[in-house]
C-alpha positions as CSV (number, residue, x, y, z in Angstrom):
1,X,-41.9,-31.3,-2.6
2,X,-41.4,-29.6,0.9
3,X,-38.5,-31.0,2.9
4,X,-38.9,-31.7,6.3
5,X,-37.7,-29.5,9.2
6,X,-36.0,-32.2,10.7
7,X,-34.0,-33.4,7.3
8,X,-33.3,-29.9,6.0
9,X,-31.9,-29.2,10.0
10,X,-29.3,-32.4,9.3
11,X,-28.7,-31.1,5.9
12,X,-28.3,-27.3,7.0
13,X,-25.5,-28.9,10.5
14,X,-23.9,-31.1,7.4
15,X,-23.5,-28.1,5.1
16,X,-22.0,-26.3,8.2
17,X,-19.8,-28.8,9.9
18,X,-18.0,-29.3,5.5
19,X,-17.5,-25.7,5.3
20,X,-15.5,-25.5,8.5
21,X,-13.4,-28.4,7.9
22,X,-12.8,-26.5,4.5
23,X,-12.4,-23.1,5.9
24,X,-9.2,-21.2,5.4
25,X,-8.7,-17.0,5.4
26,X,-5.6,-15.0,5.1
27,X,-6.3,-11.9,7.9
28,X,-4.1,-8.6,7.5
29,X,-3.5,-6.5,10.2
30,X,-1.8,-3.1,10.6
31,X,-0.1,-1.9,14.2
32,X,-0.2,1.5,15.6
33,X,1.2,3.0,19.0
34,X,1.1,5.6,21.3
35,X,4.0,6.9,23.1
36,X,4.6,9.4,25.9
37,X,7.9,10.1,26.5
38,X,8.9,11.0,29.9
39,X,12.6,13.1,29.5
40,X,14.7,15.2,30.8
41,X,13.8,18.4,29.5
42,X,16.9,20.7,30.6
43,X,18.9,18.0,28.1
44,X,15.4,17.1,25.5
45,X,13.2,20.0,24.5
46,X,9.8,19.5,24.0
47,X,10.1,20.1,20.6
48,X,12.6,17.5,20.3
49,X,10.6,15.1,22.2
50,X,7.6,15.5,19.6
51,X,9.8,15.1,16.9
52,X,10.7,11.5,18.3
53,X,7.5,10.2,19.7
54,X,6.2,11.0,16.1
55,X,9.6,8.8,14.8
56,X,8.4,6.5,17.3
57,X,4.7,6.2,15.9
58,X,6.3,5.8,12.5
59,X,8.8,3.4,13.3
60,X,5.9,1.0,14.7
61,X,3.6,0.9,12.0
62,X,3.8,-2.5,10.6
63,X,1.9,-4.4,9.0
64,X,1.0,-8.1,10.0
65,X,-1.0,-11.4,7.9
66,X,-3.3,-14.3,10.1
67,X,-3.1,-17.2,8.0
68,X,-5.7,-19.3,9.9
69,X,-8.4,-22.1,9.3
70,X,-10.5,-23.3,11.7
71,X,-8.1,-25.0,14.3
72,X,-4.8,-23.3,13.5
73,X,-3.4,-20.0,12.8
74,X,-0.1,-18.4,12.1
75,X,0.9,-14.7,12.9
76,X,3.8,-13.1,10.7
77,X,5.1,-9.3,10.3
78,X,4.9,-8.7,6.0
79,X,8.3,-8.1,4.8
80,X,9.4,-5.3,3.2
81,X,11.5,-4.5,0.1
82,X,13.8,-2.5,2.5
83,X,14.2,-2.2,6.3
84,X,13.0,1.5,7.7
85,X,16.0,3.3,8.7
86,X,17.0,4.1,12.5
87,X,15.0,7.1,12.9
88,X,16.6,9.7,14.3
89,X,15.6,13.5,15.1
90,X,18.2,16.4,16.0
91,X,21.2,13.9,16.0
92,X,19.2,11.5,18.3
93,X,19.3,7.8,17.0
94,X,16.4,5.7,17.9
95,X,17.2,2.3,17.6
96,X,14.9,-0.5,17.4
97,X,14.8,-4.5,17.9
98,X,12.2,-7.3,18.0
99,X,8.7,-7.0,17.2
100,X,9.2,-9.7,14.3
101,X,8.1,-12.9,16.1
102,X,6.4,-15.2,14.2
103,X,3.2,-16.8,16.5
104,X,1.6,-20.2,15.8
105,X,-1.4,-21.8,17.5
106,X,-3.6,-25.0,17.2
107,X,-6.7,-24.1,19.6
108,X,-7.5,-27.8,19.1
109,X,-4.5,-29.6,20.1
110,X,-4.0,-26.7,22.5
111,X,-0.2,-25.9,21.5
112,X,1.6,-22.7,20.7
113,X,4.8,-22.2,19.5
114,X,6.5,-18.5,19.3
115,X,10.2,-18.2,17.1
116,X,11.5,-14.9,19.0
117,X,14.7,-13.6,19.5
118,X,16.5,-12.3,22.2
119,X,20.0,-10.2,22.5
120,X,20.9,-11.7,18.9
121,X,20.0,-15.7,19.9
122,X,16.8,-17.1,18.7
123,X,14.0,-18.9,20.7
124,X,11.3,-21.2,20.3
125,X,9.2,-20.4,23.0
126,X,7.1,-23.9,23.2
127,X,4.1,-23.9,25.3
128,X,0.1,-23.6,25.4
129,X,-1.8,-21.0,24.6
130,X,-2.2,-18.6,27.1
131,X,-5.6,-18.3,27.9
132,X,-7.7,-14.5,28.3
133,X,-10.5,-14.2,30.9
134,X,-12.6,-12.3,28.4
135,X,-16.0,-10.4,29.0
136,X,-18.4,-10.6,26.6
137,X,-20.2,-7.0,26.0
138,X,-23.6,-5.9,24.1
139,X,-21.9,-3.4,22.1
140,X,-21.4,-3.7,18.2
141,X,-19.9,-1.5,15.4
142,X,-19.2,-2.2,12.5
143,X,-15.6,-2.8,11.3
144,X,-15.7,-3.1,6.8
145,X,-18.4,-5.2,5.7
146,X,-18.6,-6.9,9.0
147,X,-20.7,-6.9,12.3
148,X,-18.4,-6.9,15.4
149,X,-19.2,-7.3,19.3
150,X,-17.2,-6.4,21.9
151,X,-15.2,-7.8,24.9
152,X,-13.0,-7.1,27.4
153,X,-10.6,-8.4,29.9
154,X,-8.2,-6.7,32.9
155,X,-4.9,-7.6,33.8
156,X,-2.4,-6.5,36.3
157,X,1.1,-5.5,34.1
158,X,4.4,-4.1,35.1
159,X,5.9,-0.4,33.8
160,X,9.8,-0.4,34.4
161,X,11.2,2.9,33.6
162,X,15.3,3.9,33.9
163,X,15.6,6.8,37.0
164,X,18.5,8.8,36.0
165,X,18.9,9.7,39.8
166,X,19.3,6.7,41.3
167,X,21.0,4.8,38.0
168,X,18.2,1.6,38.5
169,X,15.0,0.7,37.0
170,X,11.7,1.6,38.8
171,X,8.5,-0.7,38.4
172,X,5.1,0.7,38.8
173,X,2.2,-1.7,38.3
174,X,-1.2,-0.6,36.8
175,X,-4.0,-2.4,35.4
176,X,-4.6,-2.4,31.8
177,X,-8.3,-2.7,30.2
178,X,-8.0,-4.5,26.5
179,X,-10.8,-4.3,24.1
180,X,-11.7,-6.3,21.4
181,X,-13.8,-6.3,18.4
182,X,-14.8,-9.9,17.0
183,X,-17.3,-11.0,14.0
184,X,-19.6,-14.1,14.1
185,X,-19.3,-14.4,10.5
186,X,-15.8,-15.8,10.7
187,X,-16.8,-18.6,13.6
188,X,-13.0,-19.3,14.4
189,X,-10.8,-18.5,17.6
190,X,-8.1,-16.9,16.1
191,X,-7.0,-13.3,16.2
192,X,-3.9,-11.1,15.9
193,X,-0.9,-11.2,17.9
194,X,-1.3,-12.9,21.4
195,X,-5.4,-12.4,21.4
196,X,-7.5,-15.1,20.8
197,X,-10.2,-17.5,22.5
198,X,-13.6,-15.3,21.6
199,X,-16.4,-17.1,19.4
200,X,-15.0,-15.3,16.3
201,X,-12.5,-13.9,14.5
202,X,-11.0,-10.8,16.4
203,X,-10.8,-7.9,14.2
204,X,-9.4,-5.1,16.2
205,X,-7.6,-4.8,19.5
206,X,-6.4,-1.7,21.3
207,X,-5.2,-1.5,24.9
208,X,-5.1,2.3,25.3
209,X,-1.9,2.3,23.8
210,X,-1.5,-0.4,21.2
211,X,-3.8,-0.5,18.3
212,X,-4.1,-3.7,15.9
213,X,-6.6,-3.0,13.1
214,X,-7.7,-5.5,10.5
215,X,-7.5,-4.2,6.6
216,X,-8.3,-7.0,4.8
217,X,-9.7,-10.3,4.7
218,X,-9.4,-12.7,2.0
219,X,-11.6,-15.8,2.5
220,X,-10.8,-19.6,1.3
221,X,-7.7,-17.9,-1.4
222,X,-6.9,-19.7,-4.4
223,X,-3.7,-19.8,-3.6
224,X,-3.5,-20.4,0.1
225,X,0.0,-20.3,1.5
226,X,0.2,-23.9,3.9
227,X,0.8,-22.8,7.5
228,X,4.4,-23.4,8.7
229,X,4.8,-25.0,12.1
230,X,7.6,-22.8,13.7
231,X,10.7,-24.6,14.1
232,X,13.8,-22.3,15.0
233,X,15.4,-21.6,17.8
234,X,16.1,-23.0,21.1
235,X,13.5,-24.6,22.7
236,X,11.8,-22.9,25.8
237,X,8.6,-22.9,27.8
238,X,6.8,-19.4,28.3
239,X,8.3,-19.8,31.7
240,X,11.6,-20.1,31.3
241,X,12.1,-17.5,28.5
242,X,10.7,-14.9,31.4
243,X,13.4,-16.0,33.3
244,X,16.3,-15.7,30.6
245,X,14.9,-12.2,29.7
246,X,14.9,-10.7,33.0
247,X,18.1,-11.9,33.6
248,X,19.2,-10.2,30.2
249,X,16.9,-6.9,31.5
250,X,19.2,-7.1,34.9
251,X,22.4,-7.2,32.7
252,X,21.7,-4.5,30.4
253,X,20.6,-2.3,33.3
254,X,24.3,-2.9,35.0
255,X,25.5,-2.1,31.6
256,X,23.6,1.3,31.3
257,X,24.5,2.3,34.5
258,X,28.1,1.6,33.8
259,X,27.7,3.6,31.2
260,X,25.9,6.4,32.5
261,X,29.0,6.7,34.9
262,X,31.4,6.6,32.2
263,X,29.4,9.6,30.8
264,X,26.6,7.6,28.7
265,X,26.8,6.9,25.1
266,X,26.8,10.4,23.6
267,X,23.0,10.9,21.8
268,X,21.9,7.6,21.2
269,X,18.0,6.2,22.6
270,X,17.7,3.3,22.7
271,X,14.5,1.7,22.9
272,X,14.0,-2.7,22.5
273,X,10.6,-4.2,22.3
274,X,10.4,-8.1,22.8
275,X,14.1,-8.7,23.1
């Protein structure tokens, strides 16, 4: 017996609307970086400076999991057996901080919630999600098994970098394109780190100097780990944590110029991201 277009049209939106209350992926993600390290060269030769922009590169090569279903997600660095050591080239130690936020967001109940830390003391930056003015493009590639379109969106961001002349911090402002790769066949509004809001899952992000690439997708696991609502930390809005970190900024510039005066802190580069 033939079915009827308009009863196999209710049964095709009832099949659709149970699969997305049921819908649950684990999304793995691995980061990448560019650097361009502006130094002194009468003190850093060149050859030096490769040698730590490619310890740089290394050092940020992590590797991330999106455990997400189809009104929340949750954004964790994988652990490893054992922390990378402080790289270091030619007696220079490169030393590292932050980057292991853990990022949690309901796209229905329009809440996010960010465990951070900053100098040592942990945050729970409470807030909602900050929202991307993205523009949808007509490209596509593909990215594994899956068809991906692209979008866009601009924003105006802030460069502060240490003049050794002066003993301050200089801010330039530039704008900075993002691109993003989403698929339709994962219809949810999630996607790594703090990029989300297109009609499917994003994929791949890069901002000319930050790349985050998705590996592997596992779809509706067995053994689906439940997502954790964030709860460490002292509470915060987006706004105020700003506030606390460029007061923190201020201090440790004080304190590197101090210390540039005293005669510095021997061969040590120091470089913090997020806190």
């Amino acid at each position: 017996m033939k079915v009827p277009i308009t009863l196999s049209l209710i049964l095709s939106l009832w099949v659709t609307s149970l699969f997305a209350q049921e819908f649950r992926g684990i999304a793995t993600y691995k980061t990448d970086r560019k650097f361009d390290l502006a130094m002194d060269s009468s003190q850093v030769n060149s050859e030096m400076q490769k040698q730590l922009a490619a310890k740089l590169k290394q050092q940020f090569q992590r590797e991330y999991t999106l455990n997400f279903n189809q009104h929340e997600s949750l954004y964790t660095e994988v652990e490893k057996l054992e922390g990378p050591a402080p790289a270091s080239a030619g007696g220079i130690n490169i030393v590292l901080s932050g980057n292991t936020d853990v990022i949690y967001r309901n796209v229905t109940t329009d809440s996010y919630l960010r465990e951070t830390e900053l100098m040592g003391k942990e945050f729970l930056i409470e807030d909602k999600p900050e929202k991307l003015d993205w523009k949808l493009e007509k490209d596509t590639k593909n990215i594994g098994n899956y068809t991906c379109f692209k979008a866009t969106f601009s924003e105006d961001v802030t460069d502060q970098i240490f003049d050794s002349t002066t003993d301050s911090l200089v801010s330039t402002t530039r704008t900075r394109v993002t691109t993003a790769w989403y698929t339709l066949d994962i219809p949810v509004k999630h996607g790594p780190s703090e990029f989300w809001g297109l009609p499917g899952l994003i994929l791949e992000i890069n901002d000319g100097e930050q790349t985050i690439l998705c590996s592997k997708i596992v779809l509706n696991p067995e053994k689906a780990s439940e997502i954790a609502i964030p709860n460490t930390g002292k509470v915060v809005s987006r706004k105020e944590f700003e506030q606390i970190r460029e007061k923190k900024m201020k201090e440790m510039q004080e304190q590197f110029s101090n210390d540039s005066r005293r005669g510095g802190e021997g061969n040590v580069f120091k470089i913090r991201i997020g806190g």
